[in-house]
N, C-alpha and C positions, 0 to 999 in steps of 0.2 A: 588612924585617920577614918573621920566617917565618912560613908558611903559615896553623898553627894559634897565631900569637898569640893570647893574649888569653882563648883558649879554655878552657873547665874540661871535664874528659872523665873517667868515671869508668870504672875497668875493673876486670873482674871477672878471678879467676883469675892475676891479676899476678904470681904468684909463677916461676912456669915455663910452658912451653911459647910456645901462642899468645898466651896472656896478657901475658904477658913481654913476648914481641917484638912486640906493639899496644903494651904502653906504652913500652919503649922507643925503636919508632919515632915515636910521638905528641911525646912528650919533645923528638927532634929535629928536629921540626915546629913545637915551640915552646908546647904545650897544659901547661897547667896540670893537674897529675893527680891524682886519688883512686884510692887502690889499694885493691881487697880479694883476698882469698885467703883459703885454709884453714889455712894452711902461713905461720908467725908469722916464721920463720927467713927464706924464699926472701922473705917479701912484705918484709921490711925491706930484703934486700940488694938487690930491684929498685929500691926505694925511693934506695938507695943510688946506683943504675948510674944513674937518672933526674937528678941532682942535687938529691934531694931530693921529697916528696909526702907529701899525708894520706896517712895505712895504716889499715885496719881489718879486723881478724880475722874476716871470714864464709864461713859456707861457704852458698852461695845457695841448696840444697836447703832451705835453714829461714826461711821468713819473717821469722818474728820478727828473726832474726840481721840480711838484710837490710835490713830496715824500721829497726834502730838505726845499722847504717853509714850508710844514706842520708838519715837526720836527722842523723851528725855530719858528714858529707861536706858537708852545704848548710852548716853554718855556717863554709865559705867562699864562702857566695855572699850577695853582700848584701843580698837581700829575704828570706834564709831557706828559698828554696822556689821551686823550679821551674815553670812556666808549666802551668797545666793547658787540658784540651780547652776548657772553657766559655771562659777566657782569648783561648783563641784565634780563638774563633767570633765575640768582641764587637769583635776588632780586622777580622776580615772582616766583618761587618755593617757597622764603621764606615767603611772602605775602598767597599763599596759606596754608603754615602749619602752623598747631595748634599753634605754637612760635609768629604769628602776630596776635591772633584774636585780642585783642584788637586794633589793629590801624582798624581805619576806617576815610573815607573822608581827606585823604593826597594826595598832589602831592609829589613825590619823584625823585630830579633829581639827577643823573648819568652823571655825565660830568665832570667828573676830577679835578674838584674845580672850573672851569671857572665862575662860580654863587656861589660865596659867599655872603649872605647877612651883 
């Protein structure tokens, strides 16, 4: 199993530079990828070099632009939607009470189904 099985990663700027070479090295890590860029051309052919990825045209200067890629990018994740803060404060709360002593030495992810093993 490589590294980042399993894993969904989304990266900005894919098209060239460091963008690129994050997702093409993630790719051969094994992450499952959502690509954005500004640049429709470069984001497909990295798309391409990865064997494959969501692509979506943003350029991240603009809100809006992001906020529509990162709603179509969750609809590969199967809860639709990424783990937020409150999320996370109610699994340490319950970690702390008496209802979890027994777990001990777990990692517990929070991410929306995006790591299903």
């Amino acid at each position: 199993m490589r590294r980042l099985e399993g894993r969904h990663v989304v990266v900005t700027g894919a098209g060239r530079g460091i963008g690129k070479a994050i997702a093409l090295r993630l790719a051969r890590e094994g992450a499952r990828l959502s690509l954005l860029a500004r640049g429709v051309e470069a984001l497909e052919r990295t798309a391409e070099e990865v064997g494959g990825a969501f692509t979506a045209h943003a350029d991240i200067r603009d809100a809006r632009q992001v906020e529509r890629a990162y709603r179509e990018a969750m609809r590969a994740v199967p809860l639709r939607r990424m783990s937020q803060p409150e999320d996370v404060a109610g699994t340490v709360a319950w970690l702390l009470s008496p209802d979890a002593r027994g777990v001990t030495g777990q990692a517990i992810d929070q991410n929306g189904g995006a790591v299903m093993p």
